[in-house]
C-alpha positions as CSV (number, residue, x, y, z in Angstrom):
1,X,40.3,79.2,140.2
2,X,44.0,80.1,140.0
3,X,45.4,83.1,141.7
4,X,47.4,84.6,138.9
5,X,44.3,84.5,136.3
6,X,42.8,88.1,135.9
7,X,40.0,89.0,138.1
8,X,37.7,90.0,135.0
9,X,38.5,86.7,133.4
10,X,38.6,84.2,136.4
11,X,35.2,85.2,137.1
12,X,33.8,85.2,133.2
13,X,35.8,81.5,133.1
14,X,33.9,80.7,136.4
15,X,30.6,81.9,135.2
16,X,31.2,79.4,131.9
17,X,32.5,76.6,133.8
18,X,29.2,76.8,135.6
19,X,27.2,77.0,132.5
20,X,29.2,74.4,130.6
21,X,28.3,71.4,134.3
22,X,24.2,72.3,133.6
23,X,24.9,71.6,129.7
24,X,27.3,68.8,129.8
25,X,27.1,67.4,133.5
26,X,30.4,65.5,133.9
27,X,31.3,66.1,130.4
28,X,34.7,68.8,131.0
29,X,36.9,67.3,133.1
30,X,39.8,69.5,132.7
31,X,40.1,73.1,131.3
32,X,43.1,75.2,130.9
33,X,44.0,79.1,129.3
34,X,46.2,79.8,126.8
35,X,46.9,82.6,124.7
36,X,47.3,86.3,125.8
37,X,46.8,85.0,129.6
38,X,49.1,82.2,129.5
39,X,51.7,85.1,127.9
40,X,51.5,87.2,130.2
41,X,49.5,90.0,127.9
42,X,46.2,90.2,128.5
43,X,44.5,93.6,128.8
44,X,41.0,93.1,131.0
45,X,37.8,94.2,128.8
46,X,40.0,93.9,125.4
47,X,41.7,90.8,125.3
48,X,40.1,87.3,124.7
49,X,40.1,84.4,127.0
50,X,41.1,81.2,125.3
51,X,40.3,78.0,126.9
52,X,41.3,74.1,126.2
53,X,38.8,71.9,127.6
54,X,39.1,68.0,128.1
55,X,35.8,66.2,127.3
56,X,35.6,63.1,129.0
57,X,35.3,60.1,126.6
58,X,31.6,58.6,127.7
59,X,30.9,62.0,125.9
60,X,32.3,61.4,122.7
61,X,29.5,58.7,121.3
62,X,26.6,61.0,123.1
63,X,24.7,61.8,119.5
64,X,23.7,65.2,121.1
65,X,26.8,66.1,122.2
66,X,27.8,68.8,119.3
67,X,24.4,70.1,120.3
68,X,25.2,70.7,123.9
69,X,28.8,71.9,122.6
70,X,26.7,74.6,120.3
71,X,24.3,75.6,123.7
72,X,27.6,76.0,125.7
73,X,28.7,78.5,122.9
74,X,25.8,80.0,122.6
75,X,26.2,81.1,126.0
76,X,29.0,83.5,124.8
77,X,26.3,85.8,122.8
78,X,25.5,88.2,125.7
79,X,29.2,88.8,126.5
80,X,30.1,89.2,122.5
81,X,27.2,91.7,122.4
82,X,28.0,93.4,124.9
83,X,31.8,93.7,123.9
84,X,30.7,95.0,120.4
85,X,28.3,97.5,121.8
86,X,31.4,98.8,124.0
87,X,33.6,99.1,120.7
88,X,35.7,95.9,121.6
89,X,34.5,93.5,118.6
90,X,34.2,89.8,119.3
91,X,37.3,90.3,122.2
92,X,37.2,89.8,126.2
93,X,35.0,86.5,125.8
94,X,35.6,82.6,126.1
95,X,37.1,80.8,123.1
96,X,37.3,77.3,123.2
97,X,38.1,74.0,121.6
98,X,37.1,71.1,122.4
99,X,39.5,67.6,122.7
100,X,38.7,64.5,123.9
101,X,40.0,62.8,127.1
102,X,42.1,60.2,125.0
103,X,43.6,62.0,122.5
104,X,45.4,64.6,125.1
105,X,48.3,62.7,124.9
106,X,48.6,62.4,121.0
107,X,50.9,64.9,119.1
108,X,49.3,67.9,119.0
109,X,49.1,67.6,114.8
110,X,47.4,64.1,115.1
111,X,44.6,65.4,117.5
112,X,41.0,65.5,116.4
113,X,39.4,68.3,117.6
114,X,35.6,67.6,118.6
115,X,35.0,71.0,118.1
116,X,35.6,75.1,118.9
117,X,34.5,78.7,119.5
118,X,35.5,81.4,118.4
119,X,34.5,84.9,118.7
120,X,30.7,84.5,117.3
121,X,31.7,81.5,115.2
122,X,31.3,78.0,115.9
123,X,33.0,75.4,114.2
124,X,31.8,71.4,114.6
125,X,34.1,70.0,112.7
126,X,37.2,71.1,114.5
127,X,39.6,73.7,115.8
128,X,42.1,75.8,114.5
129,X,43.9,76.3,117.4
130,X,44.7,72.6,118.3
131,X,48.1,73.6,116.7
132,X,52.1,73.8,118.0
133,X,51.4,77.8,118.9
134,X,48.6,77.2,121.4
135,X,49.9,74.1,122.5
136,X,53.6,75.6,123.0
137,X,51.5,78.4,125.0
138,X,50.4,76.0,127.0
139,X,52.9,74.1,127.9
140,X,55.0,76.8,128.5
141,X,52.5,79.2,130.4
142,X,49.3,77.3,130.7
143,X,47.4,77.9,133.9
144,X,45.2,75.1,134.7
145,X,41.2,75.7,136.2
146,X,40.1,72.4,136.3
147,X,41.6,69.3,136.7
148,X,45.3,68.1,136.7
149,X,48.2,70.5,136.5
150,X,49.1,70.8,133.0
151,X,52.8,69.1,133.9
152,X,50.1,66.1,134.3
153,X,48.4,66.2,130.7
154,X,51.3,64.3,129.0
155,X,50.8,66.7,126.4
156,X,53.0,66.5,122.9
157,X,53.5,69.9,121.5
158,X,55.6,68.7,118.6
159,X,58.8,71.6,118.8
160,X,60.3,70.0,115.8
161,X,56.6,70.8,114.1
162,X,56.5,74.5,115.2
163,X,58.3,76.6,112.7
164,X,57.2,74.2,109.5
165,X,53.7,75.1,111.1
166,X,54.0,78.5,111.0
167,X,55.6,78.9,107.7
168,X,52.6,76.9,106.3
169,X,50.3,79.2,107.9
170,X,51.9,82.3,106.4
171,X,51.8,81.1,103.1
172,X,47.8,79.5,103.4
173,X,46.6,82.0,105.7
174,X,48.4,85.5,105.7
175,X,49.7,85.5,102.0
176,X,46.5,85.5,100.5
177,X,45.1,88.0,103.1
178,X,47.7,90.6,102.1
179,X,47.1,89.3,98.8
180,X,43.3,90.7,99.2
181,X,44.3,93.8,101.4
182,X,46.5,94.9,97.8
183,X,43.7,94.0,95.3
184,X,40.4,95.1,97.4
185,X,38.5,92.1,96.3
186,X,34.8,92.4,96.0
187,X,32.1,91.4,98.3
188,X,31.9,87.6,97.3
189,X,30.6,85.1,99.6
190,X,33.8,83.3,99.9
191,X,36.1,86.1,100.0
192,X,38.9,85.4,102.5
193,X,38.1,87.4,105.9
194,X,36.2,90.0,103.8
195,X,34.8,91.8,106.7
196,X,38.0,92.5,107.2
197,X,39.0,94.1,103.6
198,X,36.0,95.3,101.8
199,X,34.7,97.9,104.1
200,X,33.7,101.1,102.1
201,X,34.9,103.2,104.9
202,X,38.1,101.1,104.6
203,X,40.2,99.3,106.8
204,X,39.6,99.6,110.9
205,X,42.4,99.9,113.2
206,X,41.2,96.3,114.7
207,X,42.0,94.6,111.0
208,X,45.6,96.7,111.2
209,X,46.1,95.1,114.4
210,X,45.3,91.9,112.9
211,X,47.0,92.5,109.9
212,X,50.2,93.8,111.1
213,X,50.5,92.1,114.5
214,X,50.2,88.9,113.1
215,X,52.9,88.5,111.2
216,X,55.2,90.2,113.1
217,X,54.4,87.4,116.1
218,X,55.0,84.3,113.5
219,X,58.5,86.6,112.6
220,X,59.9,86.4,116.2
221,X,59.1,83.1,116.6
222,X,60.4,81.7,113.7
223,X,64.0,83.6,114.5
224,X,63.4,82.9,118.6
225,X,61.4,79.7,118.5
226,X,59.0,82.1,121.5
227,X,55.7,83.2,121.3
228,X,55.0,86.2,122.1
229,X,51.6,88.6,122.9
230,X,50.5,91.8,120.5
231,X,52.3,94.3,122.0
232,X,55.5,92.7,122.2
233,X,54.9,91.9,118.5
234,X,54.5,95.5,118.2
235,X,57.7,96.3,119.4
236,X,59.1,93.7,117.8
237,X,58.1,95.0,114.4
238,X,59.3,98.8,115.2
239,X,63.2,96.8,115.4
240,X,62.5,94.8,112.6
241,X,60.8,96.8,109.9
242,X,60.9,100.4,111.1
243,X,60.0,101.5,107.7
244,X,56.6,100.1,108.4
245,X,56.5,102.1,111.7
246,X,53.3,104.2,111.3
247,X,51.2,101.6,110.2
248,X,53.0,99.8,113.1
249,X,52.0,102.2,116.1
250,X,48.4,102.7,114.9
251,X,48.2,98.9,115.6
252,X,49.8,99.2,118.9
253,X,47.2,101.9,119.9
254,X,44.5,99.6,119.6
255,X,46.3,97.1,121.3
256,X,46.6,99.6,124.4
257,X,43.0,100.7,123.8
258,X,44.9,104.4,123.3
259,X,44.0,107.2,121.0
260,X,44.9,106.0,117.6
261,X,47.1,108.3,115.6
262,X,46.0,110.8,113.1
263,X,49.0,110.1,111.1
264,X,49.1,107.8,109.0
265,X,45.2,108.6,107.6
266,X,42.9,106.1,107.6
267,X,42.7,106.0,103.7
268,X,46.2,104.8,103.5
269,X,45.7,101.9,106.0
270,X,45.1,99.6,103.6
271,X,48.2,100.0,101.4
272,X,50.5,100.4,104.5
273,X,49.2,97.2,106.0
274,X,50.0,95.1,102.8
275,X,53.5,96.5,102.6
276,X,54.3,95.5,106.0
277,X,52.8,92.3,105.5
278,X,54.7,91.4,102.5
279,X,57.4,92.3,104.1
280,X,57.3,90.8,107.0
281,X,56.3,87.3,105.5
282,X,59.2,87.6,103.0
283,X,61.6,88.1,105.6
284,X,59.7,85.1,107.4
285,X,59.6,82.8,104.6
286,X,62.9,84.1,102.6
């Protein structure tokens, strides 16, 4: 296990590394971490730990391999428990997807995903983060924990595809979202993230993280072409849109796991969050 990987998260990779040989034996060959770690912004307990793992191809025409794929996730449960209990929602566990051996060296937008985890959710028909973002992340600060250095993948992380990627996502994913914050939709079925907008206590400072943080990442990197973590999304916002700077700072406090501020009230989350999200993905977008 690398040196630079957080304590708390080398050993909770090690522990599903170890898991993952008794449910696939021989079936990851290589595994690398992305996201808040490869950025240099993970906070231990809060953050997640986001893993791409390499299956090898014998695995691929295994009929029971989704199965094993499912078990592996399933192994998760205890540490997403846990992390709820604590007050940390689905954070500080593994998130994976899964790619196979031959199709490391496609384009990152031509890969198809076996399958992912994320949080308590498991998807078997693919992975939203086989994307330019996570792939930039990891070319640019991957740290490998199994197999070849990442300089060795080959990988294609598409620059030319990362900003028409992002803007896409902003007007499929986050428009409607702020769409939903403004109009409180009801509890439907399909309602778009609705744990996030229909509570009847309203909105919790995790979804104004969410909310607000989000967009203010895809911002920077559409005018920097960098990704960046939370925080420095955070901060990034207060330059940017200081109008929306109380909505702003109680998303940084849960970031930093700090006291969150009384001001603005909780009631007015939900507006404030919209705001800053149209705003931001005008700017983004305009």
């Amino acid at each position: 296990m690398r040196s630079q990987l957080p304590p708390d998260a080398a050993t909770a990779i090690r522990s599903y590394l170890r898991i993952a040989d008794r449910v696939l034996p021989g079936g990851i060959i290589a595994c690398a971490v992305t996201g808040s770690i490869a950025l240099g912004a993970y906070r231990p307990g809060r953050s997640d730990i986001d893993l791409v793992a390499v299956i090898a191809d014998e695995y691929r025409t295994r009929p029971d391999l989704l199965r094993r794929l499912r078990l592996l996730y399933l192994s998760q449960v205890p540490r997403l428990v846990v992390g709820a209990a604590r007050g940390r929602g689905v954070s500080a566990c593994c998130n994976t997807v899964f790619i196979a051996e031959s199709e490391v060296g496609r384009p990152v937008t031509q890969i198809r995903p076996i399958a992912s985890h994320t949080g308590e959710v498991f998807d078997s028909n693919g992975a939203f983060d086989v994307n330019p973002v996570t792939w930039k992340e990891l070319v640019d600060g991957g740290i490998t924990v199994r197999g070849r250095p990442i300089a060795e993948w080959d990988v294609d992380a598409q620059p030319e595809a990362l900003r028409p990627w992002i803007r896409t996502n902003l007007r499929e994913y986050w428009t409607p979202l702020a769409a939903q914050l403004r109009d409180r939709p009801s509890r439907s079925p399909g309602s778009l993230l609705r744990r996030f907008v229909t509570s009847p206590r309203g909105l919790s400072a995790g979804s104004v993280e969410w909310c607000v943080l989000g967009p203010a990442r895809m911002h920077h990197t559409l005018a920097t072409g960098e990704i960046i973590g939370k925080e420095e999304a955070g901060f990034h916002a207060l330059t940017a849109f200081p109008q929306h700077a109380p909505i702003t700072e109680v998303a940084l406090a849960k970031v930093r796991g700090a006291r969150i501020p009384s001001a603005p009230s909780r009631r007015q989350w939900r507006g404030l969050t919209a705001s800053a999200m149209d705003d931001m993905i005008t700017a983004s977008l305009g």
